[in-house]
VEXDREN-2710 file (C-alpha; in Angstrom, 1 decimal):
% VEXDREN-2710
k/r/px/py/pz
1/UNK/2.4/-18.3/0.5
2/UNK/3.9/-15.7/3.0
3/UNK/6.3/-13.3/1.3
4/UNK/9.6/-12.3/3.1
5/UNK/12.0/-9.2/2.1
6/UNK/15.5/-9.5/2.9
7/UNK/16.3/-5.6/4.6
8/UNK/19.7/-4.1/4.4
9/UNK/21.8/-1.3/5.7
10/UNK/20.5/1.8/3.6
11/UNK/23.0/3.2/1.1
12/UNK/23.3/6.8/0.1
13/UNK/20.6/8.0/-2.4
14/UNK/21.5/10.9/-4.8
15/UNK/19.8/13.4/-6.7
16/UNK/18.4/12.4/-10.3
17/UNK/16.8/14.3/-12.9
18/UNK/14.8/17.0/-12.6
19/UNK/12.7/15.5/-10.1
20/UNK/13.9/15.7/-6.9
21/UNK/14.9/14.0/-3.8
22/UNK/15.6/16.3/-1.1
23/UNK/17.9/14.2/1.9
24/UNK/17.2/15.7/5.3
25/UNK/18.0/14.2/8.9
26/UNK/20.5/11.4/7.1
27/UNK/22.4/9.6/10.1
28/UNK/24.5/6.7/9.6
29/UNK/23.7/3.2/11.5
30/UNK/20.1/2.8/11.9
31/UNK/17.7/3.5/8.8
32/UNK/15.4/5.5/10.5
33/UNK/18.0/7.3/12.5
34/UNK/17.0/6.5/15.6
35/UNK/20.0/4.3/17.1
36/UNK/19.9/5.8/20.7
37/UNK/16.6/5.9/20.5
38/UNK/14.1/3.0/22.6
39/UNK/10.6/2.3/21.3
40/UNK/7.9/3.1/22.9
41/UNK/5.7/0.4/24.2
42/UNK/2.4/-0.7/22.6
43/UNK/-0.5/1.1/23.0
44/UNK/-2.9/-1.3/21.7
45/UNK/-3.9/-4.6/20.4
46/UNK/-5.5/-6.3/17.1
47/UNK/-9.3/-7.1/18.2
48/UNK/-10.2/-9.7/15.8
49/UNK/-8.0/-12.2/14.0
50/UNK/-9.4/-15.3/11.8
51/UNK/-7.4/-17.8/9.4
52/UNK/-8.4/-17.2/5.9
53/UNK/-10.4/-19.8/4.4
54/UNK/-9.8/-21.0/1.3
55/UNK/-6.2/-19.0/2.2
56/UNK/-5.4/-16.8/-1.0
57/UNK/-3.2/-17.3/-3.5
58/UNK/-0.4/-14.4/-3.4
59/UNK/-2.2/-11.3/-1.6
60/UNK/-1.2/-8.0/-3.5
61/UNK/-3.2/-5.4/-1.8
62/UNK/-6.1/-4.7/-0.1
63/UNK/-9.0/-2.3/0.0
64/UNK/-12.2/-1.6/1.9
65/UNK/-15.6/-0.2/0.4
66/UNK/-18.5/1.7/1.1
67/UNK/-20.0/-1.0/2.7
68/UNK/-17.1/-2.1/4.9
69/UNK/-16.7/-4.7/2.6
70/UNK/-13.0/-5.9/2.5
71/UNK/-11.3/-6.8/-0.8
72/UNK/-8.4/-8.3/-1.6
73/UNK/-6.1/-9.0/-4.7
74/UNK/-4.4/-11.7/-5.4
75/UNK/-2.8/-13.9/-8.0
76/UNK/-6.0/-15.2/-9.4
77/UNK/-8.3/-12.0/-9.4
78/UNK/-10.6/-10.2/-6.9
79/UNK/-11.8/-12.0/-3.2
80/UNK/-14.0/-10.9/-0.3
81/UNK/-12.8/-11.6/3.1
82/UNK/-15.0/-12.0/5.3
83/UNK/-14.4/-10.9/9.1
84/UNK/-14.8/-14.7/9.7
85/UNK/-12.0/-15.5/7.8
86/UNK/-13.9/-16.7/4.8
87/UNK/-12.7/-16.2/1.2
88/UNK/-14.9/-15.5/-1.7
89/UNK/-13.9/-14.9/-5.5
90/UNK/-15.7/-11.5/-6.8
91/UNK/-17.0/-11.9/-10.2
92/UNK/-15.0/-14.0/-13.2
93/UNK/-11.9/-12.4/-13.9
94/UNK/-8.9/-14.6/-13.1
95/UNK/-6.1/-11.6/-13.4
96/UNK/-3.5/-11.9/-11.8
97/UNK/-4.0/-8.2/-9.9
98/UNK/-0.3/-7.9/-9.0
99/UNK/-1.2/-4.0/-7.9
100/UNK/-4.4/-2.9/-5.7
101/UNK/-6.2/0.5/-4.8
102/UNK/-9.2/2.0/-4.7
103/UNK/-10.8/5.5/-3.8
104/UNK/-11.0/5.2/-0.1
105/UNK/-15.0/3.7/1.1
106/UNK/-16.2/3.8/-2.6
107/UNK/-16.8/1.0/-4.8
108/UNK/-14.2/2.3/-7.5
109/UNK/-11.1/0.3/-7.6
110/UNK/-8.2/0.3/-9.7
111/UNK/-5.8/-2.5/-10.7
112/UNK/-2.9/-3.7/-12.7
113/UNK/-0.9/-6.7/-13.2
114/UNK/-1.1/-9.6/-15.6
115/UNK/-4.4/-11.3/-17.2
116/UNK/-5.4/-14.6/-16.2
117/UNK/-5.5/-17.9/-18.1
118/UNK/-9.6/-16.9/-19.3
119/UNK/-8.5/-13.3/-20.2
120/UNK/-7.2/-11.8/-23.8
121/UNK/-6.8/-8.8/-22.3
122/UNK/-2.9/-7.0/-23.5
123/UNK/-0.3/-8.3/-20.9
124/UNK/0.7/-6.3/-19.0
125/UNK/-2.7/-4.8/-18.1
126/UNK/-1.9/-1.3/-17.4
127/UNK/-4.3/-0.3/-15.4
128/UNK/-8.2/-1.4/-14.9
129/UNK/-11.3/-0.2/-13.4
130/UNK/-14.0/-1.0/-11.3
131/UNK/-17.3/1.0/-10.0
132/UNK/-18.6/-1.4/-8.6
133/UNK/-16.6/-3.6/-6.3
134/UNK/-14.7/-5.7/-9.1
135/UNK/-17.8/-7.1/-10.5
136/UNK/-16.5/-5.5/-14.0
137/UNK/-13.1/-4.1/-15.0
138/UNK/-12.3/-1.7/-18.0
139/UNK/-9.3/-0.3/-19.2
140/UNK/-8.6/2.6/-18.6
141/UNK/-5.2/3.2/-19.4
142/UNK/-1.7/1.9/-20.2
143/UNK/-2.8/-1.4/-21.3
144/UNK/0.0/-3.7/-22.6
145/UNK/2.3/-0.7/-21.9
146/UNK/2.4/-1.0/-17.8
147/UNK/2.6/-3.2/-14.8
148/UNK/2.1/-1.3/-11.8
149/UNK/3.1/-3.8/-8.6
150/UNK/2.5/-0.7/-6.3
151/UNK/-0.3/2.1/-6.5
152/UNK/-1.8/4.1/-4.1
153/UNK/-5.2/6.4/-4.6
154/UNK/-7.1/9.0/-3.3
155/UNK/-10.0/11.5/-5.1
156/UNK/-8.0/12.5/-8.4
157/UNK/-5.0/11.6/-7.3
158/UNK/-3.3/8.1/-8.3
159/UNK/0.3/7.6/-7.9
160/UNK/1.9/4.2/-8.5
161/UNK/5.5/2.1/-9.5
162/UNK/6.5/-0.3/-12.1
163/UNK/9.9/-0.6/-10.6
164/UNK/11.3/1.7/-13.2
165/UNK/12.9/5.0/-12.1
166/UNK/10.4/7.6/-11.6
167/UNK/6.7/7.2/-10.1
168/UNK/4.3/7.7/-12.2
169/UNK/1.3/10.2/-11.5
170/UNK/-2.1/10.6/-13.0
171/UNK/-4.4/13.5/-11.3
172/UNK/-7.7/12.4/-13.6
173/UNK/-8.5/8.9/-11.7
174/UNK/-5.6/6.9/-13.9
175/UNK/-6.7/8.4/-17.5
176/UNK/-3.1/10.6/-18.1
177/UNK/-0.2/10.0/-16.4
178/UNK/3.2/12.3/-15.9
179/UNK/6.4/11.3/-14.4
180/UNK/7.0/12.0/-10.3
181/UNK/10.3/11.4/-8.5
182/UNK/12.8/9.3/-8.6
183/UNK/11.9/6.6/-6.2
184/UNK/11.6/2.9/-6.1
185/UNK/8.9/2.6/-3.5
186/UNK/8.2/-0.8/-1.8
187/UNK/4.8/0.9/-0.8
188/UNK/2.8/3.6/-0.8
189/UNK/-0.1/5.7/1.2
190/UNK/-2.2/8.9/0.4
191/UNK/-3.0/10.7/3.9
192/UNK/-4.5/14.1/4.5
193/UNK/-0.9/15.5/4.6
194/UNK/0.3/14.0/1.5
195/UNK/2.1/11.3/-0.4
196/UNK/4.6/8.2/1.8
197/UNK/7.0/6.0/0.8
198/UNK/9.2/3.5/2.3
199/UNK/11.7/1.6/0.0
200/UNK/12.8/-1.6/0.6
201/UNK/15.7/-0.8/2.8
202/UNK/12.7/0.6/5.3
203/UNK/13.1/4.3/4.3
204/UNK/10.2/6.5/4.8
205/UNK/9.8/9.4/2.1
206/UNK/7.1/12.1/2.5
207/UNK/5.8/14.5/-0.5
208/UNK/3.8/17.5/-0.2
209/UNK/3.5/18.4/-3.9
210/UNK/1.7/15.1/-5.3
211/UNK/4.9/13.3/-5.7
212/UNK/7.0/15.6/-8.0
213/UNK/9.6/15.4/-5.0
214/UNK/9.8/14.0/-1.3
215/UNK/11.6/14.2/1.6
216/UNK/13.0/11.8/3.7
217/UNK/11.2/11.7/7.0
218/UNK/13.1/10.0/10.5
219/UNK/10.4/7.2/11.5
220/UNK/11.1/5.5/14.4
221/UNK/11.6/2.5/13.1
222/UNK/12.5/0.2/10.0
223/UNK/9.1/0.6/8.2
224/UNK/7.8/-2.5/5.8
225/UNK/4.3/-1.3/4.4
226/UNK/2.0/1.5/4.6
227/UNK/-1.8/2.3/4.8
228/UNK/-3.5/5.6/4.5
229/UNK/-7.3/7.0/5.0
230/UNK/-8.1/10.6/5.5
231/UNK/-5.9/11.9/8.5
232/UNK/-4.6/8.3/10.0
233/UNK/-1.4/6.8/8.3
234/UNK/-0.5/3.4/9.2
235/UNK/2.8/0.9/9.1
236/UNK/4.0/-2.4/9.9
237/UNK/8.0/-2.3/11.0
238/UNK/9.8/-5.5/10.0
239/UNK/9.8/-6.9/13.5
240/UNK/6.0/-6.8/13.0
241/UNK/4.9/-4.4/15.2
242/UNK/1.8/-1.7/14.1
243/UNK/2.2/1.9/13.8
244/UNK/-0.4/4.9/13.9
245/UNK/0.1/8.1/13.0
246/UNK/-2.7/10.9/12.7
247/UNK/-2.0/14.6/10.9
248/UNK/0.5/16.6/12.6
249/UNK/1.3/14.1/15.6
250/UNK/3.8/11.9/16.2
251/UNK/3.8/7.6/15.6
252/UNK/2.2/6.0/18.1
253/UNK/3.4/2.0/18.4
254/UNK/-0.3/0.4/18.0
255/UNK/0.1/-3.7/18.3
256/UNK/2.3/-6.4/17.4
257/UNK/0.5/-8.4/14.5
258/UNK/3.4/-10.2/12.6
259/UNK/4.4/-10.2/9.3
260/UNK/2.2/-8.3/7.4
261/UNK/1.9/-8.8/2.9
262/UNK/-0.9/-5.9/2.4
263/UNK/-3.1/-3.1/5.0
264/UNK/-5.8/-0.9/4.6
265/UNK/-7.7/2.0/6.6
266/UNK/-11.5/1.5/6.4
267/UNK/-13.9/4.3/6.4
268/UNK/-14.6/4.6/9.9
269/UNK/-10.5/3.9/11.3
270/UNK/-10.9/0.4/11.1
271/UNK/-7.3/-1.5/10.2
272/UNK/-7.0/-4.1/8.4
273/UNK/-3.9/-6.1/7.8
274/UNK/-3.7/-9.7/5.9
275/UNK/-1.5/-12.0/5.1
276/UNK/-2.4/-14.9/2.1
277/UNK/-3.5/-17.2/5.6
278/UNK/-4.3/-14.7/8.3
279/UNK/-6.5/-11.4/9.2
280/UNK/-6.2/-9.3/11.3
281/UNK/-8.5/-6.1/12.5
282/UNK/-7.4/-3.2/14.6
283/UNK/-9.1/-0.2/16.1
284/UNK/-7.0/3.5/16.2
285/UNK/-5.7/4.2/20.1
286/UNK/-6.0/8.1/20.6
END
């Protein structure tokens, strides 16, 4: 089942609590402030697309290991896509693995959501771990206490939402956590250059401190979903269209590959970006 978001004019965001949300570059109009503004043209293209087979069943995130091996989390637990297209359950758990990450090419994944009809694990699930591909989960914190539907990883660093108020932020691999800003993120991304976040009006948000506050950054266009690996940050606008962006340069317009439910940056630059049908792979354009 392909997912759709509904995108609206933003609205003014305020200050809350003690931590921040510092407003720069605000214009009225377009979200990303860029109303006068044309797109540039693509730059490249996807170079492999295949139709998933079985297709999945709700796709929540997606991450890529060691190995290149591309996972996937959906309603009813842990798949391997296959570049073919080909689907394959990973292990026995049935959880419903509403949130996805993982330490960027390593075998450790994290997860949360809700357990599946075999499980008597506590609902909500907090969140789970995995060295070695989703072959075996523990708990490693939160359990029955949180749902994370958005998280985002990198070395110690894991940052995530349960739709509450404030992000939560854990800088031991998920066993402590701390409250981060005020921000409702729709996703999230870890780059060499810090934390992003674009809400579900299409706002981008960048933090330098490990999310204790951000600042609104002018993308150039309304962004939907974001990917991060080392120094390449990726998105997918809502018109479809992909986006690069490497360390201190500007976003490049990549491809147009549709609508897009979850992305991730393999090891080596690879791009890949699924839907619960569809795959696609792209390749960075310098």
């Amino acid at each position: 089942m392909t997912s759709t978001v509904r995108w609206r004019r933003i609205l003014p965001m305020a200050v809350l609590g003690a931590a921040t949300l510092i407003l720069v570059g605000c214009t009225t109009g377009d979200p990303a402030g860029n109303s006068t503004r044309q797109p540039p043209s693509p730059t490249g293209a996807p170079i492999e697309a295949a139709a998933l087979s079985p297709p999945l069943t709700h796709l929540h995130g997606l991450h890529v290991t060691a190995d290149q091996t591309l996972l996937a989390g959906t309603h009813t637990g842990l798949v391997v896509i296959d570049p073919s297209g080909a689907t394959t359950p990973v292990g026995t758990s049935d959880d419903d693995l509403m949130g996805l990450s993982g330490l960027p090419g390593t075998d450790t994944i994290f997860a949360s959501g809700h357990p599946g009809p075999s499980s008597s694990a506590s609902n909500p699930l907090g969140l789970r771990v995995s060295s070695d591909g989703g072959h075996r989960w523990d708990n490693r914190s939160l359990s029955g206490q949180v749902d994370f539907h958005v998280l985002a990883a990198a070395s110690n660093l894991l940052i995530g939402s349960d739709g509450g108020p404030n992000l939560l932020i854990s800088s031991d691999t998920g066993g402590t956590w701390t409250r981060g800003a005020q921000l409702i993120p729709r996703t999230l991304a870890i780059s060499a250059d810090g934390i992003w976040a674009a809400t579900e009006q299409g706002v981008v948000w960048h933090s330098t401190d490990g999310g204790r506050s951000f600042v609104r950054i002018a993308a150039p266009t309304t962004i939907g979903l974001l990917a991060g690996n080392g120094a390449a940050l990726w998105a997918v606008d809502v018109d479809g269209y992909a986006w690069q962006r490497f360390e201190g340069q500007a976003w490049r317009k990549h491809s147009w590959i549709g609508a897009t439910e979850a992305m991730a940056v393999g090891p080596d630059g690879t791009v890949y970006a699924a839907t619960s049908a569809a795959l696609q792979v792209l390749v960075p354009d310098r």
